[in-house]
DRENDO-1510 file (C-alpha; in Angstrom, 1 decimal, always signed):
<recs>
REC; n; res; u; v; w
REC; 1; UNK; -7.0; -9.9; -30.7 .
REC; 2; UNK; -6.9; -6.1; -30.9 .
REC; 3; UNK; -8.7; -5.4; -27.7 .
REC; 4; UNK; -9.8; -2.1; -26.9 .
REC; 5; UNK; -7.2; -0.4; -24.7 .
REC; 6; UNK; -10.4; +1.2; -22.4 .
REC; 7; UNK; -11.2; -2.8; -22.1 .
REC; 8; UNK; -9.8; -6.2; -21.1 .
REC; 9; UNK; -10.6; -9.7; -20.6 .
REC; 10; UNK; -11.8; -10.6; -17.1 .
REC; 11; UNK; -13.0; -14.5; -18.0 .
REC; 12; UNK; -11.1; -17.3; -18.7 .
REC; 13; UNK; -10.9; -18.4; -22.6 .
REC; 14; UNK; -9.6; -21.9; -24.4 .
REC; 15; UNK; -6.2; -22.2; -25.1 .
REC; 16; UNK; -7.2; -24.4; -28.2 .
REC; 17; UNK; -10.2; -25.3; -30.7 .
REC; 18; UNK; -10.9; -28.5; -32.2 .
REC; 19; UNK; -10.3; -28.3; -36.1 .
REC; 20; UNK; -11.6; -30.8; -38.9 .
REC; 21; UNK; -9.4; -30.2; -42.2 .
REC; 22; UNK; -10.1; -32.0; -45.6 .
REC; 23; UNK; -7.3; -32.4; -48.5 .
REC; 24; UNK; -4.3; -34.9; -49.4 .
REC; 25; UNK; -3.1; -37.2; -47.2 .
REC; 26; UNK; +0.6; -36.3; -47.6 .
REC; 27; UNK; -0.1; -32.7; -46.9 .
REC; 28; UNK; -2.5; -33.3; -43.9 .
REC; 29; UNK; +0.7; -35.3; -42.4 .
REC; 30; UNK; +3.1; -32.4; -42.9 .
REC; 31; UNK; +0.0; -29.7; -41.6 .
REC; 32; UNK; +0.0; -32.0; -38.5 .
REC; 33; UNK; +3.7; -32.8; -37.8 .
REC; 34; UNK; +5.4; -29.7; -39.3 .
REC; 35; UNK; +2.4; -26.9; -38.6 .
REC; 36; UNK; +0.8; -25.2; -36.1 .
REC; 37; UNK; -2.8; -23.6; -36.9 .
REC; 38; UNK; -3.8; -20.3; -34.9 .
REC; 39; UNK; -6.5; -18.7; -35.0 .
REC; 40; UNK; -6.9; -15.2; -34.4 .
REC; 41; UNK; -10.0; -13.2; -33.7 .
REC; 42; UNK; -10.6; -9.6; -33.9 .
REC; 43; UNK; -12.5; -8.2; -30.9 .
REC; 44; UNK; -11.8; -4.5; -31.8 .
REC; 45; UNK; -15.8; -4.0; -31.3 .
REC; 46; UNK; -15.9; -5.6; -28.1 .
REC; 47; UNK; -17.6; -3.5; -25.2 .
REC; 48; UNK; -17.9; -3.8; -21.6 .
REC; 49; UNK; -20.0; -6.5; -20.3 .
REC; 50; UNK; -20.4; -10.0; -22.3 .
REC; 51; UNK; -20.0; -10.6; -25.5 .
REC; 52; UNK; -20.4; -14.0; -27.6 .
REC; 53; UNK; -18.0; -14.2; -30.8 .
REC; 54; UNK; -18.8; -16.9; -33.0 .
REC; 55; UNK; -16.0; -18.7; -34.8 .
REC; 56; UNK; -15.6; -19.8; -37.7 .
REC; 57; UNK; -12.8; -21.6; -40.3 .
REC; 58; UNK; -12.6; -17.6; -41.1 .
REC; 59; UNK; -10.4; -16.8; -38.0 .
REC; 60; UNK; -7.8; -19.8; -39.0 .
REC; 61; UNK; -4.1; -19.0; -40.1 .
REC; 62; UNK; -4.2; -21.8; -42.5 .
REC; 63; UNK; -0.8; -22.3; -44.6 .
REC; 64; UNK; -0.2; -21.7; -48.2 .
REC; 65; UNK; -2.8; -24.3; -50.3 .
REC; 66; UNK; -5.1; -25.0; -47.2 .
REC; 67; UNK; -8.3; -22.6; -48.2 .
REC; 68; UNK; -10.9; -22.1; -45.6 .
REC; 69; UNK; -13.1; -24.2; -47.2 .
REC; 70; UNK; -11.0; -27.0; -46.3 .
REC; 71; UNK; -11.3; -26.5; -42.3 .
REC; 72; UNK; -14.1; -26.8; -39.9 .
REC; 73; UNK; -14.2; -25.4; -36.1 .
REC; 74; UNK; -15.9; -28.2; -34.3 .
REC; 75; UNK; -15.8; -27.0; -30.7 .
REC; 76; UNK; -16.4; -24.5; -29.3 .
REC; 77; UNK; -18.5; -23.0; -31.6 .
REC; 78; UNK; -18.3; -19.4; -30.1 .
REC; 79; UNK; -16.4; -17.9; -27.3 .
REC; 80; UNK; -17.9; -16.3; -23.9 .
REC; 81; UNK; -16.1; -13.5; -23.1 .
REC; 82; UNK; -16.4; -11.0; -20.0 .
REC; 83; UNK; -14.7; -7.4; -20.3 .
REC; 84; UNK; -14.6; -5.0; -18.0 .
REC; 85; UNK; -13.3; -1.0; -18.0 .
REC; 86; UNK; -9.9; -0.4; -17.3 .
REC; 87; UNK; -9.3; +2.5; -14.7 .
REC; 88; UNK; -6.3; +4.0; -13.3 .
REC; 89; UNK; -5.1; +5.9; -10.2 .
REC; 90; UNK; -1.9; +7.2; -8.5 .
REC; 91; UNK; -1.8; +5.4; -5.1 .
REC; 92; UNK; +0.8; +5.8; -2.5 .
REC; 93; UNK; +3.2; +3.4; -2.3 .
REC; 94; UNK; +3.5; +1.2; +1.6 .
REC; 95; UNK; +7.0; -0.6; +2.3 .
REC; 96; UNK; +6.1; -3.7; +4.2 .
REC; 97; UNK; +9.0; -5.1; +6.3 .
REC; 98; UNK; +10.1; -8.6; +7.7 .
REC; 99; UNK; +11.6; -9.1; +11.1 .
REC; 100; UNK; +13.1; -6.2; +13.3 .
REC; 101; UNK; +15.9; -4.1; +13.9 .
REC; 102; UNK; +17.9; -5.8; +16.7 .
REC; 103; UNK; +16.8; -4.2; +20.2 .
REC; 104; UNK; +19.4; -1.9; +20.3 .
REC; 105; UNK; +18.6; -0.5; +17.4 .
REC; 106; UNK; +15.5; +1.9; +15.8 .
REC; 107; UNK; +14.2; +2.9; +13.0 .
REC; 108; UNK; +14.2; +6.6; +12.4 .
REC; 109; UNK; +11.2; +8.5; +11.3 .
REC; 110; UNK; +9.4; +7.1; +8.2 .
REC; 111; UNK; +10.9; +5.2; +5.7 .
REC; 112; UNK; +11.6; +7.2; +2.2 .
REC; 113; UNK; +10.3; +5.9; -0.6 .
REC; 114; UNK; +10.5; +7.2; -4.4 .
REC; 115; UNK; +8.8; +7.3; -5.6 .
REC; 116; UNK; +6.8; +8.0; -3.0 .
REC; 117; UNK; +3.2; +7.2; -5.4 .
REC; 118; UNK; +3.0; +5.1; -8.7 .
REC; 119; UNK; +0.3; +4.8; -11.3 .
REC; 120; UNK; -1.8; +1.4; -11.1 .
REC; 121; UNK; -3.7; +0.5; -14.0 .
REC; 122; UNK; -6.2; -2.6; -13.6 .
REC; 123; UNK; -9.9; -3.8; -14.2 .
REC; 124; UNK; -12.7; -1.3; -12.6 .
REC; 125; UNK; -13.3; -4.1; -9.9 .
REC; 126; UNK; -10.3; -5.0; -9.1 .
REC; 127; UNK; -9.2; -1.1; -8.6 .
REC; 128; UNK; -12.0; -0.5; -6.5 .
REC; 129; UNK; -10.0; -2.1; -3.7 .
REC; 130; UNK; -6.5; -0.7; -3.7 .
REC; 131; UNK; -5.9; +2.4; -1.2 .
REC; 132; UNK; -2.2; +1.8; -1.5 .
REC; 133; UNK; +0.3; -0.8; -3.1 .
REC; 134; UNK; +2.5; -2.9; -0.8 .
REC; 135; UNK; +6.2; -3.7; -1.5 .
REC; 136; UNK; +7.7; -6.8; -1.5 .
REC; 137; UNK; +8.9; -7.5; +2.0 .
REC; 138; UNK; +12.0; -5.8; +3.3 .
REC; 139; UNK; +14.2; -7.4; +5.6 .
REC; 140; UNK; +15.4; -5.6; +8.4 .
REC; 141; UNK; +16.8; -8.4; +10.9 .
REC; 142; UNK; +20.1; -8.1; +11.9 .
REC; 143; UNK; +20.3; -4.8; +10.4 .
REC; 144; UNK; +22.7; -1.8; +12.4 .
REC; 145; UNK; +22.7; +1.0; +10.0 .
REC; 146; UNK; +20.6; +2.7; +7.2 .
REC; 147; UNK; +20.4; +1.0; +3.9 .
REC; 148; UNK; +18.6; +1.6; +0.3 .
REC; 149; UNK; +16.8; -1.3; -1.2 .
REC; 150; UNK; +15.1; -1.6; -4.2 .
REC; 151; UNK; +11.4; -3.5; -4.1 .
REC; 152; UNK; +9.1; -4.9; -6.2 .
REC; 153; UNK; +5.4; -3.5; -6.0 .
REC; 154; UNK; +2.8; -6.2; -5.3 .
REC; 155; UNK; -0.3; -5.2; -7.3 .
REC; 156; UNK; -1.7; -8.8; -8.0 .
REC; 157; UNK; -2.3; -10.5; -11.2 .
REC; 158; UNK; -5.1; -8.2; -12.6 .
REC; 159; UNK; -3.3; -5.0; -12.1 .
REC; 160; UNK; -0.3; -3.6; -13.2 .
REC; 161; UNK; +2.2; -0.8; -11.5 .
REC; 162; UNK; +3.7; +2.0; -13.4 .
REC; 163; UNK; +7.0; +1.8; -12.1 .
REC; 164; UNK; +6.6; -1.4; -10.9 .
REC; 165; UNK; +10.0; -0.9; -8.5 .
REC; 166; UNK; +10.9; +1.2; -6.2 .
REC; 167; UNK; +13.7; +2.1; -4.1 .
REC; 168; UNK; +12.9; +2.2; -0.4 .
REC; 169; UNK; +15.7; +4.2; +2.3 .
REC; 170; UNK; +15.7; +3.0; +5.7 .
REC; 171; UNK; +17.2; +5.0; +8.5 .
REC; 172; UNK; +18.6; +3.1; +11.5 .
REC; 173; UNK; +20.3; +4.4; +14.6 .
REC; 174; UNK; +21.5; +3.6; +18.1 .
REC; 175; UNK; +18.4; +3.3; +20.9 .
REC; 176; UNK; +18.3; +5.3; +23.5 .
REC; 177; UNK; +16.2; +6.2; +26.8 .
REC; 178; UNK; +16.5; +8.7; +29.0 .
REC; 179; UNK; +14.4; +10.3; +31.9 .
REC; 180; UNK; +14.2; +14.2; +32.0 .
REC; 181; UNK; +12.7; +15.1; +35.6 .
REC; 182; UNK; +11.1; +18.3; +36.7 .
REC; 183; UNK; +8.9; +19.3; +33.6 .
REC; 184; UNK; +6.1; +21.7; +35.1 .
REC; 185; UNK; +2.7; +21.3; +33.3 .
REC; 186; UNK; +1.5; +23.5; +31.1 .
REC; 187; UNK; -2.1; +24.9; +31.8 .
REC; 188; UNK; -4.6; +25.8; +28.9 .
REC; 189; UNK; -8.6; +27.5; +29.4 .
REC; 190; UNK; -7.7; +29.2; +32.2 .
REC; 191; UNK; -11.0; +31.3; +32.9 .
REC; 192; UNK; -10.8; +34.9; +33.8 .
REC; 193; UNK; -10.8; +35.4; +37.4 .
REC; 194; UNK; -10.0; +32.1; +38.6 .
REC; 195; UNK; -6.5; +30.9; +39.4 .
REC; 196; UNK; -5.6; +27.5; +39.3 .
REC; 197; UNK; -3.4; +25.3; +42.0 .
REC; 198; UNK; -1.9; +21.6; +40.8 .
REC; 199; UNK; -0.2; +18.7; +42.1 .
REC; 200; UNK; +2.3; +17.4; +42.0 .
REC; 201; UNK; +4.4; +20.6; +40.8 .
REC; 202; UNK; +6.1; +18.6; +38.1 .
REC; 203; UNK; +6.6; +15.3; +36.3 .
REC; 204; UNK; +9.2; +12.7; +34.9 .
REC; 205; UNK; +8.9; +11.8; +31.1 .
REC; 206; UNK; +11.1; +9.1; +29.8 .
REC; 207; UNK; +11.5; +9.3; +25.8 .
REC; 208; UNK; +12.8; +6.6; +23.9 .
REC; 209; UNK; +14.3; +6.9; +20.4 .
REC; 210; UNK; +17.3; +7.5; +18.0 .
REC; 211; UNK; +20.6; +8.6; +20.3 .
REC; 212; UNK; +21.3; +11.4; +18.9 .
REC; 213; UNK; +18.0; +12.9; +19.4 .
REC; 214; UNK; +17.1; +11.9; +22.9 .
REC; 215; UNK; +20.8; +13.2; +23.8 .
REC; 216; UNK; +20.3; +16.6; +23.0 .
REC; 217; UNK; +16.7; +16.9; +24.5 .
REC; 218; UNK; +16.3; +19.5; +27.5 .
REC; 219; UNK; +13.6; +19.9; +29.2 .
REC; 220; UNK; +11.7; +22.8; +27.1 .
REC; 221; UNK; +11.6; +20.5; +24.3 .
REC; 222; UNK; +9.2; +18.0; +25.9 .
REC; 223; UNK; +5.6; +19.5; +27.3 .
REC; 224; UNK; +3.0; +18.1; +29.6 .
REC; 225; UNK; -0.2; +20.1; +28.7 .
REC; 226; UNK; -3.2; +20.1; +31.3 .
REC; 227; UNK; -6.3; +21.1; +29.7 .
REC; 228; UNK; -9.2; +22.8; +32.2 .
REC; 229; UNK; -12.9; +22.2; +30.7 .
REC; 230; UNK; -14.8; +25.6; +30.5 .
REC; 231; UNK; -16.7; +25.3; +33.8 .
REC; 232; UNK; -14.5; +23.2; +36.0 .
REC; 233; UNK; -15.0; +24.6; +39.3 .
REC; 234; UNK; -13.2; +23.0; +43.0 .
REC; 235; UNK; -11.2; +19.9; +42.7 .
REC; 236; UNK; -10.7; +17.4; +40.3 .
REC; 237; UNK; -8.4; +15.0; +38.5 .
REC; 238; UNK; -7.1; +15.5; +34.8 .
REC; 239; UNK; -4.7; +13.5; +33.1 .
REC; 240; UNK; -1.8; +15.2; +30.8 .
REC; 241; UNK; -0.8; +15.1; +27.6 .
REC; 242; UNK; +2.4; +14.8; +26.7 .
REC; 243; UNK; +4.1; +16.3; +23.5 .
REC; 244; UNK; +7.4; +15.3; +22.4 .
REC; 245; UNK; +9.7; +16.2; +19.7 .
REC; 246; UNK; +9.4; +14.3; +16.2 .
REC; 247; UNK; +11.3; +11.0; +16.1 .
REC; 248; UNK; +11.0; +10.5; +19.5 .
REC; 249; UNK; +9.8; +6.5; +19.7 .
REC; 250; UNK; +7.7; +6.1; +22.8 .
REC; 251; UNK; +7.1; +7.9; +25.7 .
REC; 252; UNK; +6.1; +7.7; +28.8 .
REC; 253; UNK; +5.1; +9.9; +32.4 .
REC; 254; UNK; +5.0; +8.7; +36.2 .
REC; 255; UNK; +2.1; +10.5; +36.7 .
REC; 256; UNK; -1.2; +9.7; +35.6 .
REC; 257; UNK; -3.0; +12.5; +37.0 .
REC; 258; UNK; -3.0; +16.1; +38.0 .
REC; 259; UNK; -5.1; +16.9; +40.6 .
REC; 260; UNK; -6.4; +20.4; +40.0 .
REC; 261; UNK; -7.8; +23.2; +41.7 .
REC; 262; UNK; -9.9; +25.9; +40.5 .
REC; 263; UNK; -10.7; +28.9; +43.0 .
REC; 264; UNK; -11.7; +32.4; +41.9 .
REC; 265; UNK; -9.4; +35.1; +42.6 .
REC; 266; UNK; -11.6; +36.9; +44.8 .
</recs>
């Protein structure tokens, strides 16, 4: 075919032509029972949009003592083909997983994958699309520790990936909650020459994650922030944010609001 390799086909063409051939009885029985006639048709000027090729007995493989005088193309006549540009891009790579750990169980951090982006190479259209390519699906059901898999990219049939597997390492560890009481709020925009009064004095955060993590939490590691708008004067409710160390699952506080007090010093 010799395509362009900045090109490919993005229409469907015939698997087969209809061919009339003239000469000796005898060796039209052998051409029909013993032979197979391809045709091959050189589309090394092809450019991007449609193109019409007409065909002829020309593009015929036709066996010793057949000449192309001999054969006819009766249908079709020409071929209609579509070509688009092909593009490519490195695009990161997103594991997709089936099922869950078992509830006693987590998943720590992100999973690893490497690598971690792959080059996909595809038809301008079709590439337009793809912001990452998924993985096969990864089992994780009735899984209780960390595991390596290897996965097959899923980049449809117009696209191709460059590795086309990757190997995926999942971290799994024991679940674990815990409650860590007394954590005083931390207060941020405090204007000069006002003082600030708050209630309650502290909170309870309960974190949830990997077991060895949440077991060597203290209470430093693990802040509730209260941010004062420029301006806030008397009394008024504000609700915390909590920050907690990476890995930590979910989290949680038993207070949904501060109520806070803004007096000048004077």
């Amino acid at each position: 075919m010799n395509i362009p390799e900045s090109l490919t086909v993005v229409s469907e063409a015939p698997g087969e032509v209809a061919v009339t051939m003239r000469g000796a009885r005898s060796e039209l029985m052998k051409l029909r029972f013993l032979s197979r006639i391809r045709g091959t048709v050189d589309l090394g000027g092809a450019r991007r949009g449609r193109v019409v090729v007409p065909l002829s007995a020309a593009i015929l493989n036709l066996p010793a003592g057949f000449p192309a005088g001999d054969a006819a193309i009766e249908a079709p006549k020409s071929l209609t083909l579509d070509f688009e540009l092909i593009v490519s891009a490195f695009v990161p790579v997103a594991p997709v997983f089936r099922g869950s750990v078992p509830d006693e169980m987590i998943l720590v951090g992100q999973p690893s994958v490497s690598p971690a982006r792959v080059l996909v190479r595809g038809p301008a259209a079709a590439m337009s699309g793809i912001a990452a390519v998924e993985t096969e699906p990864i089992d994780l059901r009735n899984k209780r520790s960390g595991f390596s898999q290897e996965a097959v990219l899923r980049v449809g049939e117009r696209c191709e990936a460059v590795p086309r597997i990757v190997r995926v390492d999942i971290e799994i560890a024991k679940r674990a909650v815990r409650t860590m009481p007394g954590i005083p709020p931390t207060l941020l925009q405090v204007e000069e020459g006002f003082m600030i009064e708050y209630s309650p004095s502290s909170a309870s955060v309960t974190v949830e994650g990997p077991e060895e993590l949440v077991n060597r939490l203290v209470n430093d590691d693990v802040s509730i922030i209260l941010s004062i708008p420029p301006g806030t004067r008397g009394t008024s409710r504000i609700q915390p944010e909590v920050i907690v160390p990476q890995g930590i699952d979910t989290f949680s506080i038993d207070v949904d609001s501060f109520e806070v007090k803004v007096v000048s010093k004077r």
